[in-house]
C-alpha positions as CSV (number, residue, x, y, z in Angstrom):
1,X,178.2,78.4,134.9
2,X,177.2,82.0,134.9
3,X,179.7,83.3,132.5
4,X,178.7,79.9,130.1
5,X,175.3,81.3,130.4
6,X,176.4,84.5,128.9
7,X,178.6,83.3,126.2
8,X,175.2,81.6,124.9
9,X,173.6,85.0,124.7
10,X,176.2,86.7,123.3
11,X,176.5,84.0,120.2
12,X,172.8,84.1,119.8
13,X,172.8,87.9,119.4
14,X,175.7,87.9,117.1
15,X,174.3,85.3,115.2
16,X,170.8,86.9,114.8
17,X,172.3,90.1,112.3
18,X,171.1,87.3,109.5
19,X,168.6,89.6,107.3
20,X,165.1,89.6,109.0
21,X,162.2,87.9,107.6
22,X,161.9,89.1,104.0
23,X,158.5,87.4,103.3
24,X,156.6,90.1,102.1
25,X,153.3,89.6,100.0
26,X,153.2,92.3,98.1
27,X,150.2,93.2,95.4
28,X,151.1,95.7,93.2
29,X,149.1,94.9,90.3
30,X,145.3,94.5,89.2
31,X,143.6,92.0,90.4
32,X,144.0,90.9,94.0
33,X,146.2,88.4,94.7
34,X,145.1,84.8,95.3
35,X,146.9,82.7,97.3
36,X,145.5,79.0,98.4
37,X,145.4,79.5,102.3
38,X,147.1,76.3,104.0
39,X,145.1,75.1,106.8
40,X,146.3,74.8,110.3
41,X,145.6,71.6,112.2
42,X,142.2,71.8,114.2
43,X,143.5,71.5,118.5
44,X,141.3,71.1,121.3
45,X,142.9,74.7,122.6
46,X,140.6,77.6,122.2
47,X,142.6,79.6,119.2
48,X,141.7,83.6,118.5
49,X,143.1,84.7,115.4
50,X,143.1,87.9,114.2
51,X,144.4,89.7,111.2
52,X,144.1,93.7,111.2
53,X,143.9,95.2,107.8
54,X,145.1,98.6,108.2
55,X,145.2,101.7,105.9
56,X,149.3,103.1,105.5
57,X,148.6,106.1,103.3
58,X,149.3,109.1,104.4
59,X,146.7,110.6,106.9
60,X,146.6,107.0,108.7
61,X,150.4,108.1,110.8
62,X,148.9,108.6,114.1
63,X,147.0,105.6,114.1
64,X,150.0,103.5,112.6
65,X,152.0,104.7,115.5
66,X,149.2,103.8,118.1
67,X,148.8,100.3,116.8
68,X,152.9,100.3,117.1
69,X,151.9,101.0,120.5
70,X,149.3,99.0,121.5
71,X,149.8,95.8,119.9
72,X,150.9,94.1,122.5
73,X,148.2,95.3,125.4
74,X,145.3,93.8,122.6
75,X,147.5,90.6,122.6
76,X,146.9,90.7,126.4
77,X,143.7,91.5,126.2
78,X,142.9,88.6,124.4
79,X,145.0,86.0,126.3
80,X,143.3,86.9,129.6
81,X,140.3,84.7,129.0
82,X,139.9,82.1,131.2
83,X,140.6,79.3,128.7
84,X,144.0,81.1,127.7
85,X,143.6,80.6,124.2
86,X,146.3,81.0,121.4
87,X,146.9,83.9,120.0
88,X,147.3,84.0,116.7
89,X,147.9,87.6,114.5
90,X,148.3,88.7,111.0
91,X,148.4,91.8,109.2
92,X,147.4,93.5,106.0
93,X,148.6,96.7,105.2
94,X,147.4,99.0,102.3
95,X,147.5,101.4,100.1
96,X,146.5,102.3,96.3
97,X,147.5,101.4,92.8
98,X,150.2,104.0,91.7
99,X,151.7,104.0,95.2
100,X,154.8,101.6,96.7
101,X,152.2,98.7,96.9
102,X,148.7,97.9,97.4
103,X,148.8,95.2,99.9
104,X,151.2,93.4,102.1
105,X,150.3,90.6,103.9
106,X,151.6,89.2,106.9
107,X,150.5,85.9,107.3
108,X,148.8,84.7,111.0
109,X,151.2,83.3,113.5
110,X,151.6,82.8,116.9
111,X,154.9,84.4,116.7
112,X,154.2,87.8,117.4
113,X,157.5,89.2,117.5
114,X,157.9,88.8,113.8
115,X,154.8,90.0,113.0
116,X,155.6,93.2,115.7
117,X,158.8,93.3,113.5
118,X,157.3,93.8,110.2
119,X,154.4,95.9,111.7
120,X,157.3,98.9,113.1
121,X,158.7,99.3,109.5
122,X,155.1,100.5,108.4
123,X,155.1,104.3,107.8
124,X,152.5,106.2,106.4
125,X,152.6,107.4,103.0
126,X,150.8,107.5,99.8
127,X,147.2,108.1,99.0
128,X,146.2,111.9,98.6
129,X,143.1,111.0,96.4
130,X,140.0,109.9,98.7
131,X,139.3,106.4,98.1
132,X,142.0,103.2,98.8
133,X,142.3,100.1,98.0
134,X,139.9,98.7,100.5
135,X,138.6,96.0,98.0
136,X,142.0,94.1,97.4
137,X,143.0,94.1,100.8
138,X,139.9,92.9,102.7
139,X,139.6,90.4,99.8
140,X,143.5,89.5,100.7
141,X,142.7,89.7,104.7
142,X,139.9,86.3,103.3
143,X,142.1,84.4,100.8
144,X,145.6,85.0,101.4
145,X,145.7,83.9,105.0
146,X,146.0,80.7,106.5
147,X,142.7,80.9,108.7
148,X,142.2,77.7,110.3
149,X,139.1,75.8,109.4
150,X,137.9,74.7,113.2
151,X,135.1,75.2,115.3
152,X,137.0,76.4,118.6
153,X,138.6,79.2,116.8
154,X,138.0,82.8,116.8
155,X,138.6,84.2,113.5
156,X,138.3,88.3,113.6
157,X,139.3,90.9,110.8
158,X,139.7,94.3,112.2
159,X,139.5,96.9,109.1
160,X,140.9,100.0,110.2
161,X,140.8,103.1,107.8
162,X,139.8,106.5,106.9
163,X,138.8,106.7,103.3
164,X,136.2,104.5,101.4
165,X,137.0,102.0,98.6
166,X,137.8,102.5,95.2
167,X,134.1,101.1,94.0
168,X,135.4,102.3,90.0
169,X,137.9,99.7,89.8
170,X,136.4,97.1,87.2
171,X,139.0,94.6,87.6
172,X,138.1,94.9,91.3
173,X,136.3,92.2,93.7
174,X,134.0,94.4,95.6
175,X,133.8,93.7,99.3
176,X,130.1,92.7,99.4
177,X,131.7,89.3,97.4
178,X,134.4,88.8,99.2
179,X,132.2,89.6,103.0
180,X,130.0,86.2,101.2
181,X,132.9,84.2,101.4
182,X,134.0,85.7,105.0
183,X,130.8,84.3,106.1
184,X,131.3,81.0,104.7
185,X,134.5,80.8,106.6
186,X,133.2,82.0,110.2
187,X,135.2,85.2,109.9
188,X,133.7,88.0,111.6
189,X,135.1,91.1,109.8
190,X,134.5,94.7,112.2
191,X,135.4,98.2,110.8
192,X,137.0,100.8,112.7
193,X,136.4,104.3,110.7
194,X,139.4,106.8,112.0
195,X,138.1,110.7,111.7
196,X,134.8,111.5,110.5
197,X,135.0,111.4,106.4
198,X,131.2,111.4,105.7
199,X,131.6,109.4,102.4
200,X,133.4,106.6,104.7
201,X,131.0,105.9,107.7
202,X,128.1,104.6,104.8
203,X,130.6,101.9,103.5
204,X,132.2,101.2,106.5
205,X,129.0,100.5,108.6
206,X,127.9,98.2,105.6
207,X,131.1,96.2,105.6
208,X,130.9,95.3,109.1
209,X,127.1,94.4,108.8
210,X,127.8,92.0,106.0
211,X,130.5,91.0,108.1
212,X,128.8,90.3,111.1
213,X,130.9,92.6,112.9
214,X,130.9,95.8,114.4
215,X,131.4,99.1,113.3
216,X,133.2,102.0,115.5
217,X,134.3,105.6,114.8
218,X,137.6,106.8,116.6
219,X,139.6,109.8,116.3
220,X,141.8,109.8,113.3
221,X,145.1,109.0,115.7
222,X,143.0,106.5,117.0
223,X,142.5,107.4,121.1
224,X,144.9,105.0,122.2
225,X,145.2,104.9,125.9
226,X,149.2,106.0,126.2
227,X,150.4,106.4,129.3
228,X,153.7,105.8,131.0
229,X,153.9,104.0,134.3
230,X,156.7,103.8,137.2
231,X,156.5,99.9,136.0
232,X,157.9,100.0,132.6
233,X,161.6,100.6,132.7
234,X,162.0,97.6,135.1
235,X,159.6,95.7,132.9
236,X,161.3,96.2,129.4
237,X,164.7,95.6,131.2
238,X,163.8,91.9,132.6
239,X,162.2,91.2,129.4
240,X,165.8,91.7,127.8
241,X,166.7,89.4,130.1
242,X,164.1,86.3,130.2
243,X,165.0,86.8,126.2
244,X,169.1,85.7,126.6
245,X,167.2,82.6,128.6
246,X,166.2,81.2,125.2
247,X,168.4,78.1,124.2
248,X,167.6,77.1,120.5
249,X,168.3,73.8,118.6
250,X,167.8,71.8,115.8
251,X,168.7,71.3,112.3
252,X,170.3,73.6,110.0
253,X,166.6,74.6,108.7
254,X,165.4,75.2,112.0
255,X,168.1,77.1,113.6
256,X,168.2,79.2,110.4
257,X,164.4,80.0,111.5
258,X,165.5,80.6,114.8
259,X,167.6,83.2,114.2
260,X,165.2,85.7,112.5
261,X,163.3,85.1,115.8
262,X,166.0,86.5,117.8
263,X,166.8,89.1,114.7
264,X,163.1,90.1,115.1
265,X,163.5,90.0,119.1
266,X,166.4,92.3,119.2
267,X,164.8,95.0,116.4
268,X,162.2,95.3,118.9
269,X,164.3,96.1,121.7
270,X,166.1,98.5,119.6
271,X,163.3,100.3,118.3
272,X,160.3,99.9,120.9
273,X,159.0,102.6,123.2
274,X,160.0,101.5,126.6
275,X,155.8,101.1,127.2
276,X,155.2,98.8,124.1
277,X,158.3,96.7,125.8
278,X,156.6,96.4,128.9
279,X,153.2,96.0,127.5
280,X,155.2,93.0,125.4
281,X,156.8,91.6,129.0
282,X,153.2,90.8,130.1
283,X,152.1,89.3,127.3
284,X,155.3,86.9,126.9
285,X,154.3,85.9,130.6
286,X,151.1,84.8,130.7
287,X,150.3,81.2,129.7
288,X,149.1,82.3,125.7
289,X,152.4,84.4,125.6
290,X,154.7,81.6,126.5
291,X,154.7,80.6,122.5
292,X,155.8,83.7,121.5
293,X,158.7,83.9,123.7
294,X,159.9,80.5,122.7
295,X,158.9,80.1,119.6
296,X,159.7,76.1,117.8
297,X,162.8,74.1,119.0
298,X,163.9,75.9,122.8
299,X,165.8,73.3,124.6
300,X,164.6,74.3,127.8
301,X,161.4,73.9,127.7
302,X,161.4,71.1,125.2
303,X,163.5,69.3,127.8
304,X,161.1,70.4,130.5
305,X,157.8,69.1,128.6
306,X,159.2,65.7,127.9
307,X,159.4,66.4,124.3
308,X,162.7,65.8,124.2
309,X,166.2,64.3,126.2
310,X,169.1,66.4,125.9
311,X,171.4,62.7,125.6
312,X,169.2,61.9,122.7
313,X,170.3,65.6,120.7
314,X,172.7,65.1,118.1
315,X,175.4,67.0,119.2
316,X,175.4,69.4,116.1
317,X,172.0,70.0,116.6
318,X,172.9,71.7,120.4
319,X,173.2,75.4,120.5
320,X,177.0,76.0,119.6
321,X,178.4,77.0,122.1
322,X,177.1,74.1,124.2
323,X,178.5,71.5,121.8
324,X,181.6,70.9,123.4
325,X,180.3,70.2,127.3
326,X,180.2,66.9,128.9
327,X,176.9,65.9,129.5
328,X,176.5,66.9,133.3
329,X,177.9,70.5,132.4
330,X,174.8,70.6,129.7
331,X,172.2,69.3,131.7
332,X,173.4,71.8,134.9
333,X,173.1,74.5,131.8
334,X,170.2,73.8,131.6
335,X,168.9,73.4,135.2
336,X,170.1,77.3,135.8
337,X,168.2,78.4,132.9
338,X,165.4,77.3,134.0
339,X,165.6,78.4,137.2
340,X,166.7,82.4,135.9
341,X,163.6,82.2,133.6
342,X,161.2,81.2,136.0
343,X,162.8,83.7,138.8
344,X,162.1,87.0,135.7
345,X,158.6,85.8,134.7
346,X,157.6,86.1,138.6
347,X,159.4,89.4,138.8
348,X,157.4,90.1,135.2
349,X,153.8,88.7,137.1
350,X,154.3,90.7,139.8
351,X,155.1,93.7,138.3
352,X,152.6,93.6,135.5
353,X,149.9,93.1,138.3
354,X,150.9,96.5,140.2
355,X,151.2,98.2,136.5
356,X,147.7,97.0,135.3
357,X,146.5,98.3,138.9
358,X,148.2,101.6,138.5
359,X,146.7,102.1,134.5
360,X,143.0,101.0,136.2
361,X,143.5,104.1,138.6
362,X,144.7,106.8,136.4
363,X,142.1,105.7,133.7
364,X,139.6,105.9,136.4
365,X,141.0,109.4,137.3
366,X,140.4,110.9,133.5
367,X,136.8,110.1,133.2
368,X,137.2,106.2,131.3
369,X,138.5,105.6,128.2
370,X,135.1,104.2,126.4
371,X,136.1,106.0,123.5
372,X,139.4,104.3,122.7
373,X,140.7,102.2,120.2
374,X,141.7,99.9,123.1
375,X,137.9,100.1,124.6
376,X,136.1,99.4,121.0
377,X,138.1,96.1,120.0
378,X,138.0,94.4,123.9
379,X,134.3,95.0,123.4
380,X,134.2,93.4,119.9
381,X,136.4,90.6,121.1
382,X,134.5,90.0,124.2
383,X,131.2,89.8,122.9
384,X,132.0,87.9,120.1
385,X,134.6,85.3,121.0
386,X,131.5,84.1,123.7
387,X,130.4,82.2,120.4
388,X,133.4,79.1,120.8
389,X,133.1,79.7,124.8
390,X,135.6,82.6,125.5
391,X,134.8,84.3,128.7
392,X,136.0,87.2,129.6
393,X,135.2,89.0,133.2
394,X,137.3,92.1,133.2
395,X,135.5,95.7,132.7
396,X,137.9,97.0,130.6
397,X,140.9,96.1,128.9
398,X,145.0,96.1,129.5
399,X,145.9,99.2,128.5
């Protein structure tokens, strides 16, 4: 059964070379794009959704690599309330008009692999003449996202720059316009000022006042807590592994989406540090970061939950190479997956529980890390996620 097991990860990495998620919003004209958000169904689960806005010209690299980084230990962050709420993350990256685009958008989803995907072919470039295009994107961070429309959700824009707007655009929606209809919506927008660029702090402190938010000043490469544990080889290794556990299934449509998961999964592996891939093996096994890992139609776990029978698949509709088993060799299949997953996401617990322990300590040992990027959004978060009943009782955050 073993070797069966194997031959289903094999196919599903072949199968994932399929191009990677090519949704791209781009804006590249005048006027910022407007796209009629969809909105998501209102749940009883306590949902944070946040959408990072973050400046790609040229003088933003450092940063840009620490958010490469660090994504993952904010996800974390965030899931360790006690309610374990969604996570939910999007992204806006921008620029200026004349450079390779103004905005993209990446559109909030709990699949955070995708998003991480799209997030490492960000490079800084661009720019070079003091003011971005601030405007368009905060206006696209508001109207091009799907923000959900509930009560019990958290809904945070984190603007992360280092130059002011363009104000002289007179096609332009100026940010005090589009912070009015941020309000409307219950989005709390915060702005995170990298260097010291005198003609930025002004705007920046008066964007996250008018967006009820916060307003922070890092270094320009951000201060991202970066450091290396004895934890993170084994870590990223059985997080390769409790990824081959995965079992998709469904309709042509579905396992077409399915495999730009995987694609997305196996870029990461390729091109992560081997701390962002331990950093993403905690995340993936706490109870928000079970979605990610799965992601829509896992047999497993769909079997598990009572959402499905596996006699009641079609068997097209199996994964592939399961298609011509008996029954009893499908369902054993299954039984050993489940058992190999839940045997790596204990290994991944405990581990992640001596890492976090060892991080505490060597923080400790260099004086605290108040300053840091990782410090000033656990404290936005904490302190303003209390408002749908988030509760957080950690000091400081999973670095």
């Amino acid at each position: 059964m073993t070797s069966k097991l194997i031959a289903l990860a094999l196919f599903s990495a072949t199968a994932a070379t399929v191009s990677l998620f090519q949704a791209d919003q781009t804006g590249g004209g005048t006027n910022p794009a407007t796209h009629p958000p969809i909105t998501a169904v209102a749940g009883e689960q306590s949902r944070i959704e946040v959408v990072f806005v973050l400046d790609t010209t040229g003088s933003m690299g450092g940063l840009i690599q620490a958010a490469k980084e660090k994504i993952w230990s904010i996800a974390t962050t965030m899931a360790s309330a006690q309610s374990a709420p969604e996570i939910r993350m999007g992204l806006v990256a921008y620029r200026d008009r004349g450079d390779e685009y103004v905005t993209r958008v990446v559109d909030l989803s709990n699949d955070l692999d995708t998003m991480y995907a799209r997030l490492m072919d960000l490079q800084a470039n661009g720019g070079g003449d003091g003011p971005e295009s601030v405007n368009q994107a905060l206006h696209d961070a508001v109207h091009s996202i799907s923000w959900s429309q509930d009560d019990n959700t958290y809904k945070v824009v984190f603007l992360i720059g280092d130059a002011p707007p363009h104000m002289d655009y007179p096609d332009d929606i100026k940010y005090p316009v589009t912070l009015d209809a941020a309000r409307e919506r219950d989005i709390i927008v915060n702005a995170i000022q990298c260097g010291q660029h005198g003609g930025t702090t002004p705007q920046w402190q008066q964007i996250a006042q008018l967006g009820n938010g916060r307003y922070f000043q890092v270094e320009q490469a951000g201060s991202a807590v970066a450091i290396h544990t004895p934890y993170d080889d084994e870590l990223a290794s059985i997080s390769a592994e409790l990824d081959e556990t995965r079992l998709y299934y469904g309709d042509r449509e579905a396992k077409e989406k399915q495999q730009r998961k995987i694609a997305a999964t196996r870029k990461l592996h390729a091109e992560s540090s081997v701390p962002s891939l331990a950093r993403r093996a905690t995340f993936n096994a706490s109870a928000s970061g079970s979605t990610n890992l799965l992601g829509e139609g896992e047999l497993v776990d769909d079997i598990a939950s009572g959402r499905v029978e596996l006699s009641g698949i079609a068997s097209d509709d199996l994964p592939e190479p399961m298609q011509d088993m008996h029954l009893e060799e499908q369902e054993a299949l299954v039984t050993e997956t489940a058992e190999r997953r839940k045997e790596l996401q204990d290994r991944i617990q405990a581990l992640s529980v001596k890492r976090s322990e060892y991080l505490r300590k060597k923080v400790e040992e260099t004086g605290g890390a108040r300053d840091s990027l990782d410090d000033k959004i656990y404290r936005a978060v904490r302190e303003q996620s209390a408002s749908v009943g988030l509760h957080y009782e950690a000091d400081t955050p999973d670095y």
